[in-house]
N, C-alpha and C positions, 0 to 999 in steps of 0.2 A: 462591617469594617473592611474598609478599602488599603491593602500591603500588598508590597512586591512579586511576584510571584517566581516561583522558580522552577521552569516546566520538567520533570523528569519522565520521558517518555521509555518506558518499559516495554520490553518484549514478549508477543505472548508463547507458547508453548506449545507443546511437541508431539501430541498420538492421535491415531486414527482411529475415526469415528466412525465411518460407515461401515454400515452393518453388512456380510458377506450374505447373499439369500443362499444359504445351502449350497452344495456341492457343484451344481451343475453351470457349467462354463458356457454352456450354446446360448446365443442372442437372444433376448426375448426383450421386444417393444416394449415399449410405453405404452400407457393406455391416455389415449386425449380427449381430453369433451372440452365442452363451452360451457362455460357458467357466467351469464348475461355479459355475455361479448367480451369474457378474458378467457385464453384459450389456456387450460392447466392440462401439462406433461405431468402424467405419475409414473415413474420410474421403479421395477423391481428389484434389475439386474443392470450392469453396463453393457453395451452391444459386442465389448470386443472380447474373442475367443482369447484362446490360450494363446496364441502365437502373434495374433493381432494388437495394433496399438500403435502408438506414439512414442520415438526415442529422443532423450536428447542427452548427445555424443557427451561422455564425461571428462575428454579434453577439452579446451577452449581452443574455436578458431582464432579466436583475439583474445588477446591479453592486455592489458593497459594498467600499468600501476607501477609503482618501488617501491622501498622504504630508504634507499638511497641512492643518488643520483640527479639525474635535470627536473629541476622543480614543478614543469608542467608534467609529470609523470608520477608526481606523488598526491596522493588525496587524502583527504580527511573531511568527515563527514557531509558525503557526499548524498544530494540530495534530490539526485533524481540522475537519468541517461538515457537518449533515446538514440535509437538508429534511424538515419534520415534514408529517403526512398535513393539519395547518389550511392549510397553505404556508408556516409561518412557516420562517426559516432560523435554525438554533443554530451558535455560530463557538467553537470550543473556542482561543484566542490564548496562545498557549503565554508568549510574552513578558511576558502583565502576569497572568498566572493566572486569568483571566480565561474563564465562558459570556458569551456575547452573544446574546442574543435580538432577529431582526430579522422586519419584518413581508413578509408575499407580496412587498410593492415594496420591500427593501430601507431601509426607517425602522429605525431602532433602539427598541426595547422596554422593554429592561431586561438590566441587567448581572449577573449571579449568579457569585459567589465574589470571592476577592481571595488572595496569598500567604501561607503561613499552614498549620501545623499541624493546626488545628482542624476543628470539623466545618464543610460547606461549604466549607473555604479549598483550596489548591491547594500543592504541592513541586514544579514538573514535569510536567505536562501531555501526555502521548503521544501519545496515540488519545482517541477519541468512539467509543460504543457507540450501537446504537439499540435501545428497548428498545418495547414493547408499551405502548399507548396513549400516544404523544407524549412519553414519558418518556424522559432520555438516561443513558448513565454515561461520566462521566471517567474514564480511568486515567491513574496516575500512575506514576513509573519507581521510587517507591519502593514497591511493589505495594499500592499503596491505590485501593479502587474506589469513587467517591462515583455515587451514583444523586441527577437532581435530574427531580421531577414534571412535569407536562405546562405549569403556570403557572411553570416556573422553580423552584420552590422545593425546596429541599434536602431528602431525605427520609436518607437512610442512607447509610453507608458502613462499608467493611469489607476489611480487608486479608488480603490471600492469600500464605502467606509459599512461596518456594522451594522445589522438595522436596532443593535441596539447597545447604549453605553456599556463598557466595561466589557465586554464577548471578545472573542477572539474567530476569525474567520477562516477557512480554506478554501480558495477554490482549485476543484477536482476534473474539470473537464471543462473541453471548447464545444460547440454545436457550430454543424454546417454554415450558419447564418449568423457566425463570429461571437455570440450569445456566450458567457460564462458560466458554469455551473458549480456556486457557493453555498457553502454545507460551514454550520457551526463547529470552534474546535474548541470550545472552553471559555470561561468564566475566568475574568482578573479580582473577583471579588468572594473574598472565602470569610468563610466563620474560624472560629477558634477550636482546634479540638482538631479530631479522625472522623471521618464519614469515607462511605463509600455511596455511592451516585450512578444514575443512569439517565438522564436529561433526554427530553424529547426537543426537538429543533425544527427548527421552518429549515427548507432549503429552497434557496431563490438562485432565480435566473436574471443572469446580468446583460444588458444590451453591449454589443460593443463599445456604445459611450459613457458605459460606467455605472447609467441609472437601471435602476432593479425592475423587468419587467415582469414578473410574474412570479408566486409560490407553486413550486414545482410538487412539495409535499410536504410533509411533519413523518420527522422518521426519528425512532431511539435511534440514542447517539452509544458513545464510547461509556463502558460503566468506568468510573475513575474512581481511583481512591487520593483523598485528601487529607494533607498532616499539614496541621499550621501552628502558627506561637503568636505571642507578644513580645516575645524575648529578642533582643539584639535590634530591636526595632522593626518587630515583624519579619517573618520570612513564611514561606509556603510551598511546600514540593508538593507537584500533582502529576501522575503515572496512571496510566491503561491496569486495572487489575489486569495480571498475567492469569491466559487462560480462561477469559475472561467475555463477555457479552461487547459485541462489539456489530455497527453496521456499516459495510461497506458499498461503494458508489462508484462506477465506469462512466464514461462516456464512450460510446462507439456507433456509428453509423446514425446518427440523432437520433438516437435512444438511449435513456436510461437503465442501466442495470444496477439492481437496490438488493443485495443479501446479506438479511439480520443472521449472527449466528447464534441466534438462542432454535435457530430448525435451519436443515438443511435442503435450504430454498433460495428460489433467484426469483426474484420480480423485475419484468422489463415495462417500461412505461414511455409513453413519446415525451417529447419536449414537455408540451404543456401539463403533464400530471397523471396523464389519463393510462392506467394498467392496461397495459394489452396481453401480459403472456407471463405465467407462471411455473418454470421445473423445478421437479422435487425429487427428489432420493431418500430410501429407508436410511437411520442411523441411530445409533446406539450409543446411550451414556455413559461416557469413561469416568470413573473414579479419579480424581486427583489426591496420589497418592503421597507421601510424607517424603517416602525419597527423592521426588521426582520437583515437589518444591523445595527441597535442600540441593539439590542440581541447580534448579534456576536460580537460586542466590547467589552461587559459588562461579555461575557462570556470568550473573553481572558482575559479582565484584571479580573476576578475573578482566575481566575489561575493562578497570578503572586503576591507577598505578596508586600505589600504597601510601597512605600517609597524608595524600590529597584532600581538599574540602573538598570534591564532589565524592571521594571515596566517604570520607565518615557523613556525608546527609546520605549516599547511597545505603550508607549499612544502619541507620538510623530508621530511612524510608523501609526496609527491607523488614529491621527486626517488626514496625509497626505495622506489615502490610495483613489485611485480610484476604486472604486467600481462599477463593470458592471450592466446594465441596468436591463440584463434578467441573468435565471442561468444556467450552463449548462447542458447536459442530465442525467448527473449523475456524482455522486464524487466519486465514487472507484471501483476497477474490482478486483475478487481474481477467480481464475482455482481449483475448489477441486481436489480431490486427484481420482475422478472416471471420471476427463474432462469435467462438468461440470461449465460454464460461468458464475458468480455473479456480479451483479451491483449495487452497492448502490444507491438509490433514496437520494435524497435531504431532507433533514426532517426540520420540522418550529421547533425545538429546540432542546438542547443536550438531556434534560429529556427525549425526545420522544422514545419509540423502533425506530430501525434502520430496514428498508425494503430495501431488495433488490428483485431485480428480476432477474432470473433463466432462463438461455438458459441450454437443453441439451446438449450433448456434439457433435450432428448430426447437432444442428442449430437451434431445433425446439423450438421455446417459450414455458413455462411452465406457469410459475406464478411468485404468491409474494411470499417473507419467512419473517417472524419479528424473528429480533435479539434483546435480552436484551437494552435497551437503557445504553449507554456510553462506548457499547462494541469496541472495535477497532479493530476488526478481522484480525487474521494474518494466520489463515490456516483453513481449513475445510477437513475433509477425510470424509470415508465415512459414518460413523454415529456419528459423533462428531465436536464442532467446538468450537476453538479455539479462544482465543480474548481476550484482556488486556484492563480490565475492572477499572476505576477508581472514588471514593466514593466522597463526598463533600467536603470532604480536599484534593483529589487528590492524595488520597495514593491511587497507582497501585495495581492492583493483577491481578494473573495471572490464567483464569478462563477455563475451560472445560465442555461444555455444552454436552447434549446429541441429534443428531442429528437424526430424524424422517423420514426417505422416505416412504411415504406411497404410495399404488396404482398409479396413472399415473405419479409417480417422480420415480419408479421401487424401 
């Protein structure tokens, strides 16, 4: 049965998974072998000492946001930000269809697109792409990719259709040789009833001119849970089980980076498919405890205003969700801008700072980093890091931290 769907993208949650090896704080290596030409990093401990490590400063060097005032300064669900090598900051605001171009300090520039079919205009907004020479691409959910120049301005766009009817697409990353790198995001086509799922997917690479040149790999996807009807003429809300199995995908220096969190592992692979390099780290299974899913519900529906239809399918979706036992190795992976591996730990609530843990870009484990808590990091370079930060009312802003490598993070 082919109905509407109605995507509700849930959040996943909050505690650390990695396992501490015993008490002792001094570096000890990784051990590295070959295993038929994939070189696998095993990891005991992180490299960095007690005093050692990665800071990033818990004031923002930039701020960019309101919740009142000149309307290029206000967002709402905002769907992506990158900082360009001038400094200036690009805010992709998924609400008004909207690029924002802001300067080093946070000034506004210039606004590029608006909603709208056409060339330049925006349907839905998902991601921000970074492309070669200060250049960005928007995607949209209805697989169209608009590229806009280093000045803002609209150069091209081009749609990537499905390789198969009813699916939904994302692409995740550019390659040196302008090549797109598209990863399935879901099924338009549900049964009737609750399931919960975990789909395995082709990911293909797209030529600059749009045609699919190659299967890069088959990787599990997002485990989803889905609640559907016949009632009202079909409807269907589909959400990330919180806490949940999920695989995540970089693009950085034409290479692949692929890490499933049912283990805590990175797999790096070239363009064409081929594994070249595996790090690993010990970690340990958390219990997903009763309080801590009565948190997460209380913390979506505080971010939805009362009385609303997305509030009552939200508490509908909610009372229906199944929720897994244990959680898994971690909720997010982002690739800095020096090759560098970030994972997000689990955290016991949104107030919390957000910990991630640090592989170099060799394999070798490092450490912890704390990020601002309620930040939702969308890039890191090399001394700065990005993340759209949102305050008690859930007005967004778009923030620029300063970022600290000190002694054994180089």
């Amino acid at each position: 049965m082919r109905i509407p769907a109605l995507l509700r993208l849930a959040g996943t949650g909050l505690l650390p998974l990695l396992a501490a090896c015993g008490g002792d704080t001094r570096a000890a290596g990784p051990v590295v072998r070959d295993s038929a030409g994939v070189r696998i990093v095993e990891n005991v401990r992180g490299a960095w000492g007690a005093v050692e490590g990665w800071r990033v400063a818990p004031e923002p060097r930039v701020d960019i946001g309101v919740a009142e005032g000149a309307a290029a300064y206000q967002f709402g669900r905002v769907a992506g930000a990158l900082r360009l090598d001038d400094g200036r900051i690009v805010v992709a605001n998924g609400q008004a269809n909207e690029l924002r171009y802001f300067d080093a300090q946070g000034r506004h520039l210039k606004t590029a697109g608006r909603t709208g079919g056409g060339p330049g205009e925006f349907q839905g907004m998902m991601h921000l792409l970074r492309l070669p020479g200060d250049s960005v691409a928007a995607w949209e959910w209805t697989g169209r990719l608009s590229v806009f120049g280093p000045a803002g301005e609209f150069v091209r766009s081009r749609r990537i259709e499905p390789p198969a009817e009813g699916t939904m697409i994302v692409a995740e990353g550019v390659f040196p040789d302008g090549s797109v790198l598209v990863a399935p995001a879901g099924s338009l086509v549900f049964k009737s009833g609750t399931s919960v799922a975990r789909d395995t997917g082709a990911v293909l690479r797209y030529a600059a001119g749009g045609a699919a040149v190659d299967t890069v790999g088959r990787f599990p996807g997002t485990q989803m849970f889905t609640m559907s009807g016949t009632d009202n003429g079909g409807w269907a809300t589909v959400s990330p089980v919180p806490f949940g199995l999920e695989t995540f995908r970089a693009v950085h220096g034409g290479l692949l980076y692929v890490a499933d969190n049912a283990r805590f592992e990175v797999a790096v692979y070239d363009a064409g498919g081929k594994l070249l390099r595996l790090m690993r780290a010990p970690h340990r299974t958390e219990p997903l405890t009763a309080e801590e899913v009565e948190r997460y519900k209380k913390d979506r529906l505080a971010a939805i205003s009362g009385g609303s239809v997305e509030r009552r399918m939200q508490e509908r979706t909610l009372g229906a969700m199944r929720f897994p036992e244990t959680k898994s190795a971690f909720a997010a992976m982002r690739v800095d801008r020096t090759g560098a591996v970030w994972l997000r730990e689990h955290s016991p609530d949104s107030g919390a700072p957000g910990r991630w843990t640090v592989f170099a870009g060799d394999g070798t484990l490092l450490g912890t980093v704390e990020v601002p808590a309620r930040t939702r990091v969308v890039e890191i370079g090399s001394d700065y890091l990005l993340g759209i930060w949102s305050d008690d009312l859930e007005v967004q802003h778009v923030r620029l931290h300063r970022l600290e490598r000190t002694r054994a993070g180089g």
